[in-house]
N, C-alpha and C positions, 0 to 999 in steps of 0.2 A: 204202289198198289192202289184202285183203287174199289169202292167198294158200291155198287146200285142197290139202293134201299127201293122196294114197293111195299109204300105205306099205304093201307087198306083202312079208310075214315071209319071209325062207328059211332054212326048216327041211328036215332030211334028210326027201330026197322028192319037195319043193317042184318042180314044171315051172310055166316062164312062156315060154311062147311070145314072146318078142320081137318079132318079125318082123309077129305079127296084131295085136298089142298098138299099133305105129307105124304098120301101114297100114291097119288096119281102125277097130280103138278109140277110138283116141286123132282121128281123123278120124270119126266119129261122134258121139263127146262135141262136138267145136268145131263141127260142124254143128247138134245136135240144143240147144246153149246159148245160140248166136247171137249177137248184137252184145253181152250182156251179160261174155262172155267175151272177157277183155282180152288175154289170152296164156296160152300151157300148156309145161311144159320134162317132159321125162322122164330121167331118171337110174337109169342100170345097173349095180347094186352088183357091184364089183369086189374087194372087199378090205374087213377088218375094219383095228382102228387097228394090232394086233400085225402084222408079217412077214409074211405066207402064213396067216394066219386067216381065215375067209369071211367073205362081207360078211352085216349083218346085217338088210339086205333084198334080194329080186330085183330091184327096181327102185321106183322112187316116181315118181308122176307129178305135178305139181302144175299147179294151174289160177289164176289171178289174177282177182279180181272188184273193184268199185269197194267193195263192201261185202260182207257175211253178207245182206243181203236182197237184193241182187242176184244172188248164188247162190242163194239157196234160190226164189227167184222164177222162173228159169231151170232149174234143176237139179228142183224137185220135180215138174214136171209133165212130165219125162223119165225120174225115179229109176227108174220099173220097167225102160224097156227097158235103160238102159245099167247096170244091176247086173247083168241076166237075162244081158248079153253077157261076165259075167266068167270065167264058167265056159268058155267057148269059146277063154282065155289063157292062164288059171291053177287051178290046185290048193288057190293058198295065199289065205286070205281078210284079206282089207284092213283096215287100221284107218285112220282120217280124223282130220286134225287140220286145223282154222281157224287159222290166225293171222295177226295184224295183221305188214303189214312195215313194218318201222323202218328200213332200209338197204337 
């Protein structure tokens, strides 16, 4: 299995609309991926590891595939519209990480 994280940086400034991000977004990705798409979790950065330090994403979304070409088989021939719809959440721009899950 493995699992695409979009980790969304918050920096002073940074808006992410939550709210469009879980009824809109995130409900259009698991439509437009389809049976390839095994499951998706989002997480809302609440805290860095210090006291009262920010956290050091707005949120990350992650998506679960059986494999890397079963994402990009699913996912490439949707990339345009669900990037075009990032601006309509957030400010701050995503960086994507693949990884294999072991646990």
């Amino acid at each position: 299995m493995v699992k695409v994280s979009v980790m969304y940086p918050a920096q002073r400034g940074t808006k992410f609309d939550m709210a469009y991000y879980l009824k809109h977004h995130m409900p259009m990705v698991r439509q437009l991926l389809g049976p390839a798409l095994k499951g998706m979790s989002v997480d809302q950065g609440i805290s860095g590891m210090e006291p009262g330090s920010p956290a050091p994403f707005a949120a990350i979304g992650h998506l679960l595939f059986d494999s890397v070409a079963d994402f990009q088989a699913s996912f490439g021939p949707h990339a345009e519209a669900i990037v075009a719809d990032i601006p309509k959440y957030t400010n701050s721009e995503p960086s994507v990480q693949i990884s294999e899950v072991k646990l």
